[in-house]
N, C-alpha and C positions, 0 to 999 in steps of 0.2 A: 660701854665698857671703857672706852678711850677715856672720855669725861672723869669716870672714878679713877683711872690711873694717875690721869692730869691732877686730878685733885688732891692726892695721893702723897705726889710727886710736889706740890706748893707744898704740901703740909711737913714734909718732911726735910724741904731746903728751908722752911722757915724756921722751923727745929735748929738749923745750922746756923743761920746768916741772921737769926732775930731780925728780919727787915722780911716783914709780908712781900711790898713793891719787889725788891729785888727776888725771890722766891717767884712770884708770879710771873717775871718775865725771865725767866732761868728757865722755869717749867714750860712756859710757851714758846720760847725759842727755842727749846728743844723737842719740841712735839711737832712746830714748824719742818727744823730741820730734820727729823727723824721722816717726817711725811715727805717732802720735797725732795727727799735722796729716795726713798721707798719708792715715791713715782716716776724717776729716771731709771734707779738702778735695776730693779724687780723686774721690769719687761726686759733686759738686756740676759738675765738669766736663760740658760736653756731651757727645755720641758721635759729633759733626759734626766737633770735633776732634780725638778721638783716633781710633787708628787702628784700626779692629774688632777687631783680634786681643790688643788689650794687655790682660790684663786686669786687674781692680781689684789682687792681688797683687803683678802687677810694676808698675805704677805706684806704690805707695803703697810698696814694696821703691827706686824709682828717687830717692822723694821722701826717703829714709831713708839712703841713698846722696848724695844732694848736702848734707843738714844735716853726714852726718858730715867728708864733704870742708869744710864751709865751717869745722864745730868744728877740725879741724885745720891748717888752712890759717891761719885769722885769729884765733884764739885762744892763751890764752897761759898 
């Protein structure tokens, strides 16, 4: 599911930027950074407010998923 987002996400900054290269490393640097915050900040959360059943992969999957929307969305 990651994967078709990521790919998604080139397809769409390429729409933008006409440069595949730059697309591809827009979309992985943000999938990076999206994962690498997800894996610090996500355990730092309490369990009062998340919901018992989510666990640290799909959150930190959910935080990896809003970087790549925001790289696409507001990026150029």
């Amino acid at each position: 599911m990651v994967a078709v987002s990521l790919a998604a996400c080139i397809y769409f900054l390429n729409e933008k930027t006409k440069s595949l290269a730059r697309a591809f490393i827009i979309g992985l640097s943000a999938l990076a950074t999206g994962w690498i915050c997800g894996s610090i900040f996500v355990p730092m959360i309490s369990t009062v407010l998340i919901h018992p059943t989510w666990t640290l992969e799909l959150l930190t999957s959910l935080v990896a998923y809003v970087f790549l929307f925001l790289a696409c969305t507001f990026l150029k």
